[in-house]
N, CA, C and O atoms as CSV, one atom per row, in Angstrom:
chain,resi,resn,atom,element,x,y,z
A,1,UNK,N,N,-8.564,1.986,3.444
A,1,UNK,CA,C,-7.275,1.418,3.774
A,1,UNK,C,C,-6.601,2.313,4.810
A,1,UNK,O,O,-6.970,3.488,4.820
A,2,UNK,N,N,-5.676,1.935,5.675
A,2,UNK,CA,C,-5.201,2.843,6.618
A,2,UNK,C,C,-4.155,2.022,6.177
A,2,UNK,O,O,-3.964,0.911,5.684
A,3,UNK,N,N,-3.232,3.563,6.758
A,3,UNK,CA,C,-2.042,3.982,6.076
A,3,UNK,C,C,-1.639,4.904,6.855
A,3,UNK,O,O,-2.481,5.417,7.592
A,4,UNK,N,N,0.350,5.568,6.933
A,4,UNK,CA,C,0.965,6.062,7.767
A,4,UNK,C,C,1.825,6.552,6.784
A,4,UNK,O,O,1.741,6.180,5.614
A,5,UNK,N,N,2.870,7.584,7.286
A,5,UNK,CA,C,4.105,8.337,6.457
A,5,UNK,C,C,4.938,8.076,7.403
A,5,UNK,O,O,4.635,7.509,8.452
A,6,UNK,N,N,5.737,8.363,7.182
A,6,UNK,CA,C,7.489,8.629,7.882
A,6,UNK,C,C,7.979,9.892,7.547
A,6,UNK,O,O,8.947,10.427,8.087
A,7,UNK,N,N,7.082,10.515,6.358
A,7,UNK,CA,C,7.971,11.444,5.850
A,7,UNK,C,C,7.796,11.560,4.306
A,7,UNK,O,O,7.246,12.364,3.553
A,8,UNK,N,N,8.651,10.170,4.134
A,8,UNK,CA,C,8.845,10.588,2.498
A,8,UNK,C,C,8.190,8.835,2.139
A,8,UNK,O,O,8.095,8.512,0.955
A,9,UNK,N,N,7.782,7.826,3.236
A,9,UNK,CA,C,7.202,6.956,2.331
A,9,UNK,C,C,6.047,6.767,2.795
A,9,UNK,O,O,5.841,7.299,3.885
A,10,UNK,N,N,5.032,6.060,2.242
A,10,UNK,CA,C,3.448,5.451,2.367
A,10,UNK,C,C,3.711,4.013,2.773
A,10,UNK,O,O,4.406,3.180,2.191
A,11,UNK,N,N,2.926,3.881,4.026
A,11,UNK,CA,C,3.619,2.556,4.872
A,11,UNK,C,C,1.779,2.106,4.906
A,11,UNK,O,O,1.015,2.704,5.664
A,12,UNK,N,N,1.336,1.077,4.041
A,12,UNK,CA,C,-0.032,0.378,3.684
A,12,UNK,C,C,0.029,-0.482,4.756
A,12,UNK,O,O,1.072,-1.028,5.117
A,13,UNK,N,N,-1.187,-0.646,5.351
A,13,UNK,CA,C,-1.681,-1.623,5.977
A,13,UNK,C,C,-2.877,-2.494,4.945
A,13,UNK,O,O,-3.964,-1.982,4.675
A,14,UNK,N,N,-2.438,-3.951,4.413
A,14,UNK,CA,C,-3.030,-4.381,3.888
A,14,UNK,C,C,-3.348,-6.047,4.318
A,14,UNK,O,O,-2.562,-6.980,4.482
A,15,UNK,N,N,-4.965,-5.974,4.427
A,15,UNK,CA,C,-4.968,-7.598,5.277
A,15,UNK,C,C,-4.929,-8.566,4.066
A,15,UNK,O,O,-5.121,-8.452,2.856
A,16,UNK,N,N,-4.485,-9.914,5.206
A,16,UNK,CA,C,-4.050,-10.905,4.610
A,16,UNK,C,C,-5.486,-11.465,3.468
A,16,UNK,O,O,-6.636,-11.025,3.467
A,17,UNK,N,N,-4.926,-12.480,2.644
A,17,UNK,CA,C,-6.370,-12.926,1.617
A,17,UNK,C,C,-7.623,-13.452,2.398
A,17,UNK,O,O,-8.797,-13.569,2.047
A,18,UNK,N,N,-6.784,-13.816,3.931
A,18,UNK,CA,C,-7.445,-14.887,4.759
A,18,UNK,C,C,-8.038,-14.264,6.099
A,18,UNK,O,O,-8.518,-14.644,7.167
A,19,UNK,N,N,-7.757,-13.196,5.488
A,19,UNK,CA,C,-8.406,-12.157,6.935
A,19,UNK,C,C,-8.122,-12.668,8.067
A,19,UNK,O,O,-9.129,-12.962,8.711
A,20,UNK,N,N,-7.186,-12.883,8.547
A,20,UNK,CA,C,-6.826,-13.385,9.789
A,20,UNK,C,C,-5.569,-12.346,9.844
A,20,UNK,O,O,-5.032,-12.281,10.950
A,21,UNK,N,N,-5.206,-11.800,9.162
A,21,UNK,CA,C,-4.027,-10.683,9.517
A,21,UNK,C,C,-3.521,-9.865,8.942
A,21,UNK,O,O,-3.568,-10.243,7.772
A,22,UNK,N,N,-2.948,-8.768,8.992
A,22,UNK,CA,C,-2.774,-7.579,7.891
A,22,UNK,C,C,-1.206,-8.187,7.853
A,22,UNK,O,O,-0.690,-8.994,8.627
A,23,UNK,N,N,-0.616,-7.497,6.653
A,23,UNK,CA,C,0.781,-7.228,6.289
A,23,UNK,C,C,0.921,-5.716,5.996
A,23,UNK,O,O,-0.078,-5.227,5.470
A,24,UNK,N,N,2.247,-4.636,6.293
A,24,UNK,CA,C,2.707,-3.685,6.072
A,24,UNK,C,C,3.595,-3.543,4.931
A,24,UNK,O,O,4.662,-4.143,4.804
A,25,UNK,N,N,3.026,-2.603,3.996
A,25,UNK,CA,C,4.081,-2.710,2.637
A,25,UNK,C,C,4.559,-1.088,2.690
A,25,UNK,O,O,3.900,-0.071,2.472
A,26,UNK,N,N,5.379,-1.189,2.910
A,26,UNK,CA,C,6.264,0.890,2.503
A,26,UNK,C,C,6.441,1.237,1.267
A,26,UNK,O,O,7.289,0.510,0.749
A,27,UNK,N,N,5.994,2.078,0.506
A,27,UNK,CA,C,6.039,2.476,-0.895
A,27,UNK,C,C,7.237,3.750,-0.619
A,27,UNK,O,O,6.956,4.885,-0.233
A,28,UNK,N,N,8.198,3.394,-0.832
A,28,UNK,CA,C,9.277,4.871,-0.958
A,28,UNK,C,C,9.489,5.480,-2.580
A,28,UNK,O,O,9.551,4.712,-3.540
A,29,UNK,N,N,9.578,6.820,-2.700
A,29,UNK,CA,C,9.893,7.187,-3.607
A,29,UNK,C,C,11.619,6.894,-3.745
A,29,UNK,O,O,12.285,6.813,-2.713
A,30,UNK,N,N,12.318,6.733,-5.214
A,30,UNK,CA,C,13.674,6.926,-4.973
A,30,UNK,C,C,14.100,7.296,-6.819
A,30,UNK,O,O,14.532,6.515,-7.667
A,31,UNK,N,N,13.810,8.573,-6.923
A,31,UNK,CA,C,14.312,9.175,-8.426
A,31,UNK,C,C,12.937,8.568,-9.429
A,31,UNK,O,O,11.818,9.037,-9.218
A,32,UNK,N,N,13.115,7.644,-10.367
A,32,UNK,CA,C,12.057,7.306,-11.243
A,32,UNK,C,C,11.288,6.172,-10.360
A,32,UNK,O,O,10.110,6.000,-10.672
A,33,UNK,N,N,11.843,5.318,-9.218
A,33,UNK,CA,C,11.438,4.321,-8.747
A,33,UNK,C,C,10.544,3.880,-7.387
A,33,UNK,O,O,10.738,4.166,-6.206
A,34,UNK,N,N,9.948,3.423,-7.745
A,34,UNK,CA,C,9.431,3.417,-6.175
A,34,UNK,C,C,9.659,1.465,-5.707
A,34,UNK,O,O,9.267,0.322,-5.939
A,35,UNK,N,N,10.668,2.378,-4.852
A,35,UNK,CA,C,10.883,0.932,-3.593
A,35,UNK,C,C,9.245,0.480,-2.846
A,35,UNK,O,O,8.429,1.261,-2.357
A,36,UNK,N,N,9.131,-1.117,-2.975
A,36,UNK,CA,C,8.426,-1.358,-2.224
A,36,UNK,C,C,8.985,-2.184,-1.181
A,36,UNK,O,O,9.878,-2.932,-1.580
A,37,UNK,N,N,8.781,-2.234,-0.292
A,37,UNK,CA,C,9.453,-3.194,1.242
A,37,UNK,C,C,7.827,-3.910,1.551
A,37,UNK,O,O,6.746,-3.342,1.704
A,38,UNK,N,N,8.131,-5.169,1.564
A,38,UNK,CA,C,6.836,-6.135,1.865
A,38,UNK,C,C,7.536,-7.617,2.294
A,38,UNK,O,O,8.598,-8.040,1.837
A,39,UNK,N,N,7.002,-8.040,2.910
A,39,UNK,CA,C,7.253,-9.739,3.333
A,39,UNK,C,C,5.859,-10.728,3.614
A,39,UNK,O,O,5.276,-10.786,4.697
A,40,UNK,N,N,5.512,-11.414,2.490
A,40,UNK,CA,C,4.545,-12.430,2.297
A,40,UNK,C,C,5.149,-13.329,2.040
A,40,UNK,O,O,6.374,-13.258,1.943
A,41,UNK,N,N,4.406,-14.561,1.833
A,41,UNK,CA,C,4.276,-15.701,1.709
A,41,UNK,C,C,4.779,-15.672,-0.267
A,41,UNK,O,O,5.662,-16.344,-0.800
A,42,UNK,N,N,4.088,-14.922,-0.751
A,42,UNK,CA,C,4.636,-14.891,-2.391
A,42,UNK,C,C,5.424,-14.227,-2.630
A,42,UNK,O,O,5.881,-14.296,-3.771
A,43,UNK,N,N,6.021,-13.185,-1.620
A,43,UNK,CA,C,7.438,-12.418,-2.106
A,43,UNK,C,C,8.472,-12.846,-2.061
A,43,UNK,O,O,9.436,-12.561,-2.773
A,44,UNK,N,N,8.360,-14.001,-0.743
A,44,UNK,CA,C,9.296,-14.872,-0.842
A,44,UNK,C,C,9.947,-15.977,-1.932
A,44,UNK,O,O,11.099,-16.368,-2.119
A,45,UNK,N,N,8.959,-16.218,-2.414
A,45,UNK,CA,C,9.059,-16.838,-3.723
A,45,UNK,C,C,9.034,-16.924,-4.802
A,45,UNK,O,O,9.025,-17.902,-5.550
A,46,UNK,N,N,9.008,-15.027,-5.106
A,46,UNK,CA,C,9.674,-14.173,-5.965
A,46,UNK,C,C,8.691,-13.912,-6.566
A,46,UNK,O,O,8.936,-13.073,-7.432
A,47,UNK,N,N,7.065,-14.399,-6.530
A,47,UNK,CA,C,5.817,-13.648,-6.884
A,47,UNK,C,C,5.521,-12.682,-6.605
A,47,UNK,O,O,5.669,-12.198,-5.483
A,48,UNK,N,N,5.034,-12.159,-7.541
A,48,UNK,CA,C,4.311,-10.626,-7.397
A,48,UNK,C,C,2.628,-10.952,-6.432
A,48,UNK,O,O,1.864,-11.897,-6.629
A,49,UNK,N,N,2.471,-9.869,-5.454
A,49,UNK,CA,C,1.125,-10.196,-4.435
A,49,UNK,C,C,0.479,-8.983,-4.557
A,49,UNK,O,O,1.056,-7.918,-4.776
A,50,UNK,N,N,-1.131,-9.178,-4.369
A,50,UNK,CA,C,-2.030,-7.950,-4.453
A,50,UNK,C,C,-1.479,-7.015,-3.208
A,50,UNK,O,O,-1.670,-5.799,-3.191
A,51,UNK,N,N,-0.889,-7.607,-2.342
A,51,UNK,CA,C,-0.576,-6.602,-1.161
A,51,UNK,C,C,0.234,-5.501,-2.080
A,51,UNK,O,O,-0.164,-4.341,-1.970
A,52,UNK,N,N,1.197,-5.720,-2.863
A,52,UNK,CA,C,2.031,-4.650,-3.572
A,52,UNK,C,C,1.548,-3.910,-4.183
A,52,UNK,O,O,1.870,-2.726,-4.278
A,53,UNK,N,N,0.141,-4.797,-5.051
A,53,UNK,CA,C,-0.501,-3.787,-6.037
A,53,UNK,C,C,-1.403,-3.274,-4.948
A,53,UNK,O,O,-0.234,-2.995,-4.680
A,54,UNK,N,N,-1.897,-3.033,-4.423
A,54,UNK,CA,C,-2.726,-2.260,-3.593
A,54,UNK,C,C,-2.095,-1.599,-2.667
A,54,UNK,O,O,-2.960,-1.331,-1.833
A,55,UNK,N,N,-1.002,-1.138,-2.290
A,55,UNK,CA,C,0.011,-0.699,-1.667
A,55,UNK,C,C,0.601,0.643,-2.735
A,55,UNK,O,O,0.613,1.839,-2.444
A,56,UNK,N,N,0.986,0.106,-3.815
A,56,UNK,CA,C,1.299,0.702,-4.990
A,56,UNK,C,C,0.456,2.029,-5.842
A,56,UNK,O,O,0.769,3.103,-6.355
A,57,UNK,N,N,-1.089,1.018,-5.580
A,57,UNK,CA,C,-2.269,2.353,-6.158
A,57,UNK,C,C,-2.857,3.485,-4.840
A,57,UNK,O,O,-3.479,4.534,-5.008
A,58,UNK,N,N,-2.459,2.913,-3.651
A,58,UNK,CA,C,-2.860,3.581,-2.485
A,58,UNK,C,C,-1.870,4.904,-2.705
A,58,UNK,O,O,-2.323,6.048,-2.682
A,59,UNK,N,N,-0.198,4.549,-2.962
A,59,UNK,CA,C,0.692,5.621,-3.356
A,59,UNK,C,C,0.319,6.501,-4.192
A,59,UNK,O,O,0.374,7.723,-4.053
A,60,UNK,N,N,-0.197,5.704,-5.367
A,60,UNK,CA,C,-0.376,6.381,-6.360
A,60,UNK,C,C,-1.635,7.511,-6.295
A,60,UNK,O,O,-1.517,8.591,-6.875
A,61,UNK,N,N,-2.758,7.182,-5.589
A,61,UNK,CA,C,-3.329,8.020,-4.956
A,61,UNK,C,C,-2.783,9.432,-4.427
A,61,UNK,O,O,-2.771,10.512,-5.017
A,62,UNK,N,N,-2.290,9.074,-3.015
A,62,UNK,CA,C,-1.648,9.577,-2.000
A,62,UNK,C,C,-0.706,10.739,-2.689
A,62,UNK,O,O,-0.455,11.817,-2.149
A,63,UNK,N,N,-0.301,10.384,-3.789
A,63,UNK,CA,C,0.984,10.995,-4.739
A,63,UNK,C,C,0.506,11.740,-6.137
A,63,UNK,O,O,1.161,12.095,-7.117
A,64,UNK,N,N,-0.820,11.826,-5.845
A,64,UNK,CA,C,-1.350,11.386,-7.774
A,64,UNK,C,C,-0.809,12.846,-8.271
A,64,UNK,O,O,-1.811,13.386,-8.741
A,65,UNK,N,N,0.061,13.555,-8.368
A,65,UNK,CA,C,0.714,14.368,-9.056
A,65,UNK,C,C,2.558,13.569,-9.617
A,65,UNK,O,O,3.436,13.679,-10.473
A,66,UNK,N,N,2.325,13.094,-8.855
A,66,UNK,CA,C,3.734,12.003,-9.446
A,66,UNK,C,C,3.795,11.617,-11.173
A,66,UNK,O,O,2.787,11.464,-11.864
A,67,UNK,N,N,4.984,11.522,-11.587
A,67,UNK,CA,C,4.662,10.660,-12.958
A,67,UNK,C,C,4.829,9.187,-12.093
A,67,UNK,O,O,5.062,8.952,-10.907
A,68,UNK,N,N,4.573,8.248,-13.382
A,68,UNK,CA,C,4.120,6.506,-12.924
A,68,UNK,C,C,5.712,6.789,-12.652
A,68,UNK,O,O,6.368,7.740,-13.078
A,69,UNK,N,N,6.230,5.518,-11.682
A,69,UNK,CA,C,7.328,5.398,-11.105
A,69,UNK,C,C,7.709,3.868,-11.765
A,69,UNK,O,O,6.724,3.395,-12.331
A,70,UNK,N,N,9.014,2.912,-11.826
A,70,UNK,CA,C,9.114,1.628,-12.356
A,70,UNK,C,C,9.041,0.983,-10.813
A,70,UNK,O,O,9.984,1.338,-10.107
A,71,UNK,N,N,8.427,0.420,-10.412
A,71,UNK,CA,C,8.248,-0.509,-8.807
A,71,UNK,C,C,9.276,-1.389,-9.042
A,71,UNK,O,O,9.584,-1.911,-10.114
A,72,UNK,N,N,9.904,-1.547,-7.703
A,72,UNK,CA,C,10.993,-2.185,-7.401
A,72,UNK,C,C,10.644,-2.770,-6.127
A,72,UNK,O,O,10.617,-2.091,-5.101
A,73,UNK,N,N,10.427,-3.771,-6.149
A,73,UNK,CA,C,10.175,-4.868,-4.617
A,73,UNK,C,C,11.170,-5.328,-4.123
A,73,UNK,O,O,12.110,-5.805,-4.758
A,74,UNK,N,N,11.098,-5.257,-3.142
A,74,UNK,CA,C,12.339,-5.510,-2.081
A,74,UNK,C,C,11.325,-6.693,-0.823
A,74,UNK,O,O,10.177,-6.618,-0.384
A,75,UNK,N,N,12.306,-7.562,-0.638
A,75,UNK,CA,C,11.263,-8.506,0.510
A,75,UNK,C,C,11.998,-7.799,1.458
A,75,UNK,O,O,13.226,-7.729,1.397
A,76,UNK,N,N,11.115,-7.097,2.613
A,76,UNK,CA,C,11.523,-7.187,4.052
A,76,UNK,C,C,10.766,-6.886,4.689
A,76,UNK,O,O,9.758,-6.313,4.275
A,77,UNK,N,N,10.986,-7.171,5.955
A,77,UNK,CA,C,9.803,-7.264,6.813
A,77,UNK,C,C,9.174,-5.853,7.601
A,77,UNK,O,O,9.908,-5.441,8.499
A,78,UNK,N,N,8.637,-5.521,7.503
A,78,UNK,CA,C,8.110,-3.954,7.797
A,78,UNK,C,C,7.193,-3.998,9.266
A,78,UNK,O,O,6.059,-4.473,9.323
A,79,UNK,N,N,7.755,-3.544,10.155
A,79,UNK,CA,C,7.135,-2.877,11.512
A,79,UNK,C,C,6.573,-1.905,11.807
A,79,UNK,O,O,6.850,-0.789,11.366
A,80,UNK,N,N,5.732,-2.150,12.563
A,80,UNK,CA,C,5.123,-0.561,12.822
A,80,UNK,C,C,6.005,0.517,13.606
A,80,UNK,O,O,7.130,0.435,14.098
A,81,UNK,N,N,5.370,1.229,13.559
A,81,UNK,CA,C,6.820,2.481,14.735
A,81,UNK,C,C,5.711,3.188,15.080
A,81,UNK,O,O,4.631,2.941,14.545
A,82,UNK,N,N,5.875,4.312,16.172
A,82,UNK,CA,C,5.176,4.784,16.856
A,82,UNK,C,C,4.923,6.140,16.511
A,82,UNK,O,O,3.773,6.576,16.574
A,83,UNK,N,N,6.209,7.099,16.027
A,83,UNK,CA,C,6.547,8.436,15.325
A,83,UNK,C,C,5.923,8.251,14.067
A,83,UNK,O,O,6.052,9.241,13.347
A,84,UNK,N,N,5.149,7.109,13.447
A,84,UNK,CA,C,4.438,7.367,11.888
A,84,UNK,C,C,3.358,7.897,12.291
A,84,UNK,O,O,2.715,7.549,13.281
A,85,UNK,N,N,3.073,8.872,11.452
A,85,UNK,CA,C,1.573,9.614,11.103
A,85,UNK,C,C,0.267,9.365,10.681
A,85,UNK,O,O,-0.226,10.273,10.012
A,86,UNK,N,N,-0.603,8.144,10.937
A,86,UNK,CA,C,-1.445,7.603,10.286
A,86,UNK,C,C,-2.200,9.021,8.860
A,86,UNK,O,O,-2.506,10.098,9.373
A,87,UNK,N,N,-2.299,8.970,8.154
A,87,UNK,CA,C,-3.006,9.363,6.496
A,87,UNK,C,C,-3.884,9.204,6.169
A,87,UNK,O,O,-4.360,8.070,6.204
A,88,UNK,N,N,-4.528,10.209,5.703
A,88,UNK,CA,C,-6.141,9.934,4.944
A,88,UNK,C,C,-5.706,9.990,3.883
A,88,UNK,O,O,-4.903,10.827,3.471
A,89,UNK,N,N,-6.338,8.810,3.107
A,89,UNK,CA,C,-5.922,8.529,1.984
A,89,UNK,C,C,-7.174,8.498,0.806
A,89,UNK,O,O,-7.827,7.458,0.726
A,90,UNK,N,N,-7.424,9.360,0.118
A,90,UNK,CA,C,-8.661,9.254,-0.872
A,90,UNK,C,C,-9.275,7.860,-1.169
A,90,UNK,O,O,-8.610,6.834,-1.313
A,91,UNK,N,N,-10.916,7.970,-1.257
A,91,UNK,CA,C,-10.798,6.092,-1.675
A,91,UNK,C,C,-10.546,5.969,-3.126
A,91,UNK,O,O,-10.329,6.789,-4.017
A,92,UNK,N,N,-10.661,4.455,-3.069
A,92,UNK,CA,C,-10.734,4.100,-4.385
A,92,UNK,C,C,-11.363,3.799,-5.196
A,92,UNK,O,O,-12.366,3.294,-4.691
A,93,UNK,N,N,-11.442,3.777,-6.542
A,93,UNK,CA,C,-12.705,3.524,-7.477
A,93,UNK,C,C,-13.595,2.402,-6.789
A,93,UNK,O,O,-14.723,2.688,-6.389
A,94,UNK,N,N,-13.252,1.555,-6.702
A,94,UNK,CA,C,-13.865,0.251,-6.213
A,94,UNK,C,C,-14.749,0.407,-4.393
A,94,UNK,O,O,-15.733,-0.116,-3.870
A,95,UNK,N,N,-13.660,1.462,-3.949
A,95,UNK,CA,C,-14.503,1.749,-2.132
A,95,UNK,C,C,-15.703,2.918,-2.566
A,95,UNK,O,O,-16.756,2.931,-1.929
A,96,UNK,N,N,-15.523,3.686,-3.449
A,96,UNK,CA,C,-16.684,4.161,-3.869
A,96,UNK,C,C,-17.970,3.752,-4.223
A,96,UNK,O,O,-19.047,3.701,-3.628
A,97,UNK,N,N,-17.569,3.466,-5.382
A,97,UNK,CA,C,-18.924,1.906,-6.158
A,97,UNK,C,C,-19.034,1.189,-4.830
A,97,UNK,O,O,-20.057,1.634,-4.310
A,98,UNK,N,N,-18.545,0.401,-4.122
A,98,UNK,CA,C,-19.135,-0.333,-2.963
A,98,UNK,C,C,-19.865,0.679,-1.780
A,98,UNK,O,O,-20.568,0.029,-1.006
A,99,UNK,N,N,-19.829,1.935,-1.545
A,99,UNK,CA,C,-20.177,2.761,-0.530
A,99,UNK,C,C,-21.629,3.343,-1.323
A,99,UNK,O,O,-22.674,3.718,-0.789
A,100,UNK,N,N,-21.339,3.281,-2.542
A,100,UNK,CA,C,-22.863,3.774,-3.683
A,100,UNK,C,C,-23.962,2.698,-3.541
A,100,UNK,O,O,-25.179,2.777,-3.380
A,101,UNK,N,N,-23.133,1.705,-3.652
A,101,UNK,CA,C,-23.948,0.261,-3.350
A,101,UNK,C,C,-24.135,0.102,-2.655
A,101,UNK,O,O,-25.361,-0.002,-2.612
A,102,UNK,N,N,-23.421,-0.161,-1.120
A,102,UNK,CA,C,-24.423,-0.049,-0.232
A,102,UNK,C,C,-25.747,0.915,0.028
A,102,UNK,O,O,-26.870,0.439,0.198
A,103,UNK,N,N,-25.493,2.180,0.037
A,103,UNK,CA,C,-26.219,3.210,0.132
A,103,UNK,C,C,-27.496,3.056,-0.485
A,103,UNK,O,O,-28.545,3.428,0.041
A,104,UNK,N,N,-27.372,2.291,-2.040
A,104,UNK,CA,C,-28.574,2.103,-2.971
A,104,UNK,C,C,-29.245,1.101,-1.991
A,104,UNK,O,O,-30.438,1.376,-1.872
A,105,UNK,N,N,-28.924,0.193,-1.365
A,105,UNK,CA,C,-30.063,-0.865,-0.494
A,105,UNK,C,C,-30.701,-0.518,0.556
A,105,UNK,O,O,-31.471,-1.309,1.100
């Protein structure tokens, strides 16, 4: 997954279900909570979307000394900027097992 900071938040690049386009979700810390900023098609309509949860565990990664935070979604629309820092971000259980798997063929 690629991913950027500002500083103090994790700004996910996560593509659409339809692979035709990514969406940007910002995970901010704020006391017990972590703000998420995202604008889909299901946030709008007050559903919860894998873009958040995968946005969310990328943080949680990125952060993994954190205690769990209560997520708080916020719809808005998130831009790129030029001053963000792109991040290496550890993989995940699942990019592992798939990188083992390939490797095994």
């Amino acid at each position: 997954m690629i991913a950027f900071t500002d500083g103090a938040a994790l700004i996910c690049v996560v593509p659409s279900r339809t692979q035709n386009g990514v969406y940007l979700v910002r995970c901010e810390p704020a006391g017990r909570e972590l703000i998420v900023s995202h604008d889909c098609p299901a946030s709008r309509f007050g559903r919860t979307c894998r873009h958040i949860h995968e946005a969310v565990a990328a943080y949680e990664r990125w952060q993994w000394w954190e205690p769990k935070k209560r997520i708080v979604p916020v719809q808005k629309r998130i831009a790129l900027q030029p001053e963000w820092d792109q991040v290496q971000l550890t993989p995940s259980p699942e990019d592992i097992l798939r990188a083992v798997v390939q490797n095994a063929s």
